[in-house]
C-alpha positions in Angstrom: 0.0 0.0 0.0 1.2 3.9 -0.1 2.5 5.4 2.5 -0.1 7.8 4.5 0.8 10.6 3.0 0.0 9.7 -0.6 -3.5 8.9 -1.5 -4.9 6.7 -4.1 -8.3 8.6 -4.7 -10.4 11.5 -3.5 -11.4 11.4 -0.3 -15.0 10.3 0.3 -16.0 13.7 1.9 -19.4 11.5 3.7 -17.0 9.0 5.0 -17.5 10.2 8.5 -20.9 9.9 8.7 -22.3 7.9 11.4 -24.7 5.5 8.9 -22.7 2.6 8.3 -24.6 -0.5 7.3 -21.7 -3.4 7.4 -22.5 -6.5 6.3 -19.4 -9.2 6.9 -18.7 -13.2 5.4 -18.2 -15.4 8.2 -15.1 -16.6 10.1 -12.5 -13.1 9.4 -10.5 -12.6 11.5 -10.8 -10.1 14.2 -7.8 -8.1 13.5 -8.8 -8.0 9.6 -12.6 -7.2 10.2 -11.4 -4.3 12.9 -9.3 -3.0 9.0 -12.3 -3.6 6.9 -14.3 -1.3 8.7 -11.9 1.6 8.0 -12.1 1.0 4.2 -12.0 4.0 3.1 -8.2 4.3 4.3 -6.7 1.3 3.1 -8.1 2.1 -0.3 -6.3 5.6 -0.3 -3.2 3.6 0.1 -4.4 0.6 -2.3 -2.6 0.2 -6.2 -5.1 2.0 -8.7 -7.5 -0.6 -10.7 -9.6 2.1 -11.5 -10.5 5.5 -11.2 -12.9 7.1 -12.7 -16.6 9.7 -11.6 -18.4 6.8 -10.6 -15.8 3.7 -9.0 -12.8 4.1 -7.0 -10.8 0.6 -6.8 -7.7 -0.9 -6.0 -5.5 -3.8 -4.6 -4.6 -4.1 -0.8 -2.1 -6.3 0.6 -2.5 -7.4 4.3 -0.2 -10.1 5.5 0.7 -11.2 1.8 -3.3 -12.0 0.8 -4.0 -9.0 -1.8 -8.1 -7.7 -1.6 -9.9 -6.0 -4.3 -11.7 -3.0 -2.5 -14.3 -0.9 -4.9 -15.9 2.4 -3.5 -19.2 3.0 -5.4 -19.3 7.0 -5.7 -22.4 9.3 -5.2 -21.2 12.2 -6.3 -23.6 14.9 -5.6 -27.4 14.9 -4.0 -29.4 14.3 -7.5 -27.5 11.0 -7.4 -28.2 10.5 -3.7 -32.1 11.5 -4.5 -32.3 8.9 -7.3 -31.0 6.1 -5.4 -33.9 6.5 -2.9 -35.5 3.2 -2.4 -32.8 1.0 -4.5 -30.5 -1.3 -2.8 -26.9 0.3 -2.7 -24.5 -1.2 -5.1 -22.5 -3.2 -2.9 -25.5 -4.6 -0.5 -26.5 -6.3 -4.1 -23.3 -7.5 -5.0 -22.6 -9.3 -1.8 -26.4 -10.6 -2.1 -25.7 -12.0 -5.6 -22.0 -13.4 -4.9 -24.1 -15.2 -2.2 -26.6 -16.9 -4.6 -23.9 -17.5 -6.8 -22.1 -19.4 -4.7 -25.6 -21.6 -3.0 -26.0 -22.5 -6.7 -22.5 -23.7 -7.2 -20.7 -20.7 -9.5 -17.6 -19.5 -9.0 -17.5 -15.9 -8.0 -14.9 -13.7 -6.3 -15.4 -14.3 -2.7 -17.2 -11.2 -0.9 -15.8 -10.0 2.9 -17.7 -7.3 3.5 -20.1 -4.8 2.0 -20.7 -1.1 3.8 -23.4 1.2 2.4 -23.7 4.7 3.7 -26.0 7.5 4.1 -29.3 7.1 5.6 -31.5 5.1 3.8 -33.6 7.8 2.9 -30.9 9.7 1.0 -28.0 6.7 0.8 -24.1 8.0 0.0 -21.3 5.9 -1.4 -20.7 2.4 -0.9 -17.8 0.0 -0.5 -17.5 -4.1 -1.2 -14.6 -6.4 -0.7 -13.7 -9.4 -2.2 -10.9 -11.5 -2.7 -8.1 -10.3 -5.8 -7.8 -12.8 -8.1 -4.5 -13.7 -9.8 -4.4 -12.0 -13.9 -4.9 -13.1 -16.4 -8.4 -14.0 -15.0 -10.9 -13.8 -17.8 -12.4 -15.9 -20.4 -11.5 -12.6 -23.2 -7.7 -13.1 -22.0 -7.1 -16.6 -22.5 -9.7 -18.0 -25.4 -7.2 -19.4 -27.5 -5.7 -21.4 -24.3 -8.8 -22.6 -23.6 -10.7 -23.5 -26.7 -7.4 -25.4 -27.4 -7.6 -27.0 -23.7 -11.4 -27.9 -24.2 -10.3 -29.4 -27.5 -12.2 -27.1 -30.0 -14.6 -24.1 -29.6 -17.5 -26.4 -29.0 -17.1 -27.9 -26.0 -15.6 -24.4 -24.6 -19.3 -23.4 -25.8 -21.1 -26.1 -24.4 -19.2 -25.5 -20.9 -20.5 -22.0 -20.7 -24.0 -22.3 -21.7 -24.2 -25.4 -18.7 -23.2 -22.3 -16.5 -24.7 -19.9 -17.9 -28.0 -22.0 -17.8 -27.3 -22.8 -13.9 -27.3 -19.0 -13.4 -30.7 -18.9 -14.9 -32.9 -21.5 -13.4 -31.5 -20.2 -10.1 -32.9 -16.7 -11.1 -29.5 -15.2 -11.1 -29.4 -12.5 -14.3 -25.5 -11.7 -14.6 -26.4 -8.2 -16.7 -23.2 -7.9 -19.4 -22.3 -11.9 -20.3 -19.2 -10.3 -22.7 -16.2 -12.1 -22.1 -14.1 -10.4 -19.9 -16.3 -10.7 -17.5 -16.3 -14.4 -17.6 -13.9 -16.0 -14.8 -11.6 -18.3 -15.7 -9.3 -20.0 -13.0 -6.1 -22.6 -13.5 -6.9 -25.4 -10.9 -3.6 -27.5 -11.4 -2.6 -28.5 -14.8 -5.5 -31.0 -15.9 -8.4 -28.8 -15.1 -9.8 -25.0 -15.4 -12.6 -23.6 -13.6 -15.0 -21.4 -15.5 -17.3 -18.7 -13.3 -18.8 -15.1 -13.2 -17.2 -11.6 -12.0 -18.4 -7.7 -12.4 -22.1 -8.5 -10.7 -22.5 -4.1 -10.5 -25.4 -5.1 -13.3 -26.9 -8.2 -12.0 -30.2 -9.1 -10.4 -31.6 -12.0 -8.9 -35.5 -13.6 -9.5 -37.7 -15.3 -7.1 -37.7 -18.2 -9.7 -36.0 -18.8 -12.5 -34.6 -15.7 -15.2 -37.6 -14.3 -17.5 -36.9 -15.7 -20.8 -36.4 -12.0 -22.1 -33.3 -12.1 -19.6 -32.3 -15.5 -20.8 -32.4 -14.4 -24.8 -30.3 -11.1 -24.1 -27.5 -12.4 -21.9 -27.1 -15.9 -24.7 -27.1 -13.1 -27.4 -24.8 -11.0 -25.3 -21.9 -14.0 -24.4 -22.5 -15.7 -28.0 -21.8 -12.1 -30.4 -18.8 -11.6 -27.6 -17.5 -15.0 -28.1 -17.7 -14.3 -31.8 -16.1 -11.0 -31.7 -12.6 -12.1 -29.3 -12.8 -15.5 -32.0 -12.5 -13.2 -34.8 -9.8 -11.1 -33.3 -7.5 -14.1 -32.2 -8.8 -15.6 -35.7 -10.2 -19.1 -34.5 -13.0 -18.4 -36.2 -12.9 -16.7 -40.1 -16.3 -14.1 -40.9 -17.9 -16.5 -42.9 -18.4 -19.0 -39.7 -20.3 -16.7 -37.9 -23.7 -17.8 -37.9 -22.2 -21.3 -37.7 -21.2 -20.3 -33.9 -24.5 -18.2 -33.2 -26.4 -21.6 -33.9 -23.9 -23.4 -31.8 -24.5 -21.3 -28.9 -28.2 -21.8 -29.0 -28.0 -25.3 -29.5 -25.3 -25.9 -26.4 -28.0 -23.5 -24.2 -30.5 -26.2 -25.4 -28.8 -29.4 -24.2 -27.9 -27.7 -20.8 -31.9 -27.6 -20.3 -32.9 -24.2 -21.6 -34.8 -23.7 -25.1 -33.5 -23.6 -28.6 -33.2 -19.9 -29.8 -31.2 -20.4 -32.9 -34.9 -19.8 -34.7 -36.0 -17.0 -32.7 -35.8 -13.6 -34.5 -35.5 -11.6 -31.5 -32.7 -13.4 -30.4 -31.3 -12.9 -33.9 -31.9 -9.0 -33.6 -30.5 -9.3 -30.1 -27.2 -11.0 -31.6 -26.8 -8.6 -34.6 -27.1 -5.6 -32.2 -24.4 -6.9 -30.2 -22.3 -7.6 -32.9 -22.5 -4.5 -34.1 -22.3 -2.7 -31.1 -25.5 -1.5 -30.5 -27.5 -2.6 -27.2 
């Protein structure tokens, strides 16, 4: 970390307010919980991720484990106004990580959440979760992997069976693109394929609408295409090949068969094209 001197970010000028809403995983230590709930200070100090009007984020090291700490700005009271009534950013992020991880999907491991400000006129908020080792996403290492799954379509197949998982346990991820598909080296026989980046996502009583389920295949499926066109594994011409591949693999993993559907087409072609 810097040295408290240097800071990392501007300061959070409502950090001293006295409504804190902590929310904490179980079994931290003590020691590391009693630094957690000064987070705005270790992530002065942290190594920049990002910075930008609406996220602060950085890496903090604390007894050689390195933490990934994200401070959701509010930056003036029209934001605070229109966040009346809607769960603070990090309060749904630890929520989701939760279900994520009842249904069996890997997802960076949340410590602690904070929101602040009242709830009647809420302020920043702050998560923590466990820094994962780069590269770490699917958009990094698609070569290694369609060449470790043996080909593209059982790379395919292996993320429509999660993606599918996510769905009937009513988890929508919001953005499916690539690089915010986990990927994880477990030894040298096996990888382990999962979620990150859940700022977008929402969870359902039941199972994801089908309108959720169409957008987010579109949305993985054009993004698969697009990194496949830039590491040319797949040529133009192949294209629809791989969109009908998609919908088929999201089939056999228990879903329906979209290939057909022209609002999934639309949905695709948008994507593609870089329209939402």
């Amino acid at each position: 970390m810097l040295p408290e001197d240097k800071k990392s970010f501007p300061d959070n000028p409502l950090w001293e307010t006295r409504y804190k809403r902590y929310w904490f995983a179980e079994g931290i230590d003590p020691a590391l919980k009693a630094l957690f709930r000064m987070v705005e200070h270790p992530l002065q100090r942290s190594r920049v991720v990002k910075n930008s009007r609406s996220t602060s984020a950085g890496i903090i090291s604390v007894e050689n484990k390195k933490y990934f700490v994200k401070r959701s700005n509010v930056n003036s009271f029209w934001e605070r106004f229109r966040r009346i009534g809607r769960l603070p950013r990090s309060e749904r992020n630890a929520l989701i990580a939760t279900r994520l991880e009842a249904i069996n999907v890997r997802t960076p491991k949340v410590y602690m959440s904070l929101a602040t400000g009242p709830r009647w006129l809420p302020a920043a908020s702050y998560l923590i979760t466990e820094a994962l080792a780069e590269p770490l996403c699917v958009s990094q290492q698609l070569p290694e992997l369609c060449q470790f799954y043996g080909g593209r379509q059982a790379l395919i197949k292996a993320m429509c069976d999660l993606m599918y998982k996510m769905h009937a346990g009513g988890v929508e991820h919001g953005d499916l693109k690539l690089s915010n598909w986990l990927v994880e080296r477990k030894g040298s026989a096996d990888w382990q394929l999962g979620v990150f980046d859940l700022d977008g996502s929402c969870v359902y009583a039941g199972s994801c609408p089908e309108k959720i389920c169409i957008k987010e295949l579109a949305r993985a499926a054009s993004s698969f295409c697009i990194y496949s066109l830039r590491n040319n594994i797949i040529q133009q011409h192949e294209v629809e090949e791989v969109r009908v591949l998609w919908c088929k693999a999201y089939a056999q993993a228990g879903g329906r068969d979209y290939s057909s559907l022209r609002s999934f087409t639309q949905r695709f072609n948008s994507f593609m094209t870089g329209k939402k």
